[in-house]
C-alpha positions as CSV (number, residue, x, y, z in Angstrom):
1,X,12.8,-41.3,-186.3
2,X,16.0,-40.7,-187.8
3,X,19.6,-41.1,-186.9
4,X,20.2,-37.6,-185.4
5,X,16.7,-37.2,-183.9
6,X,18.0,-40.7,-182.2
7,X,21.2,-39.5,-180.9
8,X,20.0,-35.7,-180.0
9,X,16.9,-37.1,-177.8
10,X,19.9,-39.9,-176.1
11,X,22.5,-36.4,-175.3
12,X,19.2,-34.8,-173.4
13,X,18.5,-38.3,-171.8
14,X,22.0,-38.4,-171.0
15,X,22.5,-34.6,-170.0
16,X,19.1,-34.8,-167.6
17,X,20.2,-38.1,-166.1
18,X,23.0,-36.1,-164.5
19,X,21.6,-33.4,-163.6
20,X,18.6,-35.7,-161.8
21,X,21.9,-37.4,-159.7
22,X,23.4,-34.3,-158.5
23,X,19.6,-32.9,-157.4
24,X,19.3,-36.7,-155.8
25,X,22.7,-36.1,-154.2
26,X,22.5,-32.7,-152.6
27,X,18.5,-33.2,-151.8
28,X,18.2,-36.0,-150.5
29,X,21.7,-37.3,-149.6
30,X,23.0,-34.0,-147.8
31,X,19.6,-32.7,-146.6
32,X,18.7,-36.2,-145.3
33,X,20.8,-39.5,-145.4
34,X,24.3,-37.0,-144.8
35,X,23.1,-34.6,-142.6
36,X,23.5,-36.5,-138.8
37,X,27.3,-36.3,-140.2
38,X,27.6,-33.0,-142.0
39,X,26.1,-31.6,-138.6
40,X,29.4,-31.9,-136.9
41,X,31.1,-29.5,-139.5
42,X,29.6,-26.0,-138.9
43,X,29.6,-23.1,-141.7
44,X,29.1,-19.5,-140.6
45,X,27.8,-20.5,-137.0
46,X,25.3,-23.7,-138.1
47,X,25.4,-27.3,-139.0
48,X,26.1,-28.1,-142.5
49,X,23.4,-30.5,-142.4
50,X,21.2,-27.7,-141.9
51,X,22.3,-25.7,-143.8
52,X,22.3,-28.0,-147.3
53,X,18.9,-28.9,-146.4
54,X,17.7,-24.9,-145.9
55,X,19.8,-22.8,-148.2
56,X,23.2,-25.0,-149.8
57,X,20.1,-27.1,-151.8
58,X,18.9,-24.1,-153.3
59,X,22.0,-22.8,-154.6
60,X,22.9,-26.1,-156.3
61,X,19.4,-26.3,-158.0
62,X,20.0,-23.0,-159.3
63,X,23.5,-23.7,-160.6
64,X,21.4,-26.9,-161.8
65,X,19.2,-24.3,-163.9
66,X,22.0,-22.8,-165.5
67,X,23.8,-25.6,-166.2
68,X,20.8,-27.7,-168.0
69,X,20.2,-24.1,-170.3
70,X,24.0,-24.1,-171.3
71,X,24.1,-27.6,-172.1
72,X,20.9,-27.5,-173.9
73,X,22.0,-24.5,-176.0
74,X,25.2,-26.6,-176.9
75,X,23.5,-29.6,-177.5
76,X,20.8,-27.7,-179.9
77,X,23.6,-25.9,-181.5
78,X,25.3,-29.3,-182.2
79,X,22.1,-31.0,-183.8
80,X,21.4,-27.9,-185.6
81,X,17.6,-27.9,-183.9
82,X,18.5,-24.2,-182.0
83,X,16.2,-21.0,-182.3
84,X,18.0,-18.2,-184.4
């Protein structure tokens, strides 16, 4: 494998690795560890806790989606390895 090939598949390591931390975060941190805590703040009329773990979580993974496509465009567009 060549240089580039090298350093383009590290920026999609790198890029995913992120992304995988913020999913970890919200999912598992708010929706579980945070959410006896987060409970005691209330956001139009229910826990916070409850409300990561049913609808905040979704959001995020959705501005997840949109983020990983953006940053994949760039990073193909950098490389030169994009779809014309």
């Amino acid at each position: 494998m060549d240089k580039s090939a090298q350093a383009y598949w590290k920026a999609v390591l790198g890029l995913l690795t992120k992304i995988l931390i913020v999913w970890f975060a919200v999912s598992f941190g708010a929706g579980i560890l945070l959410a006896p805590v987060l409970n005691t703040i209330h956001l139009g009329g229910y826990p916070l806790g409850f409300w990561f773990a049913q609808q905040g979580s979704i959001y995020i993974f959705i501005l997840l989606i949109i983020w990983y496509a953006k940053a994949m465009g760039r990073l193909d567009q950098e490389f030169d390895v994009h779809e014309d």
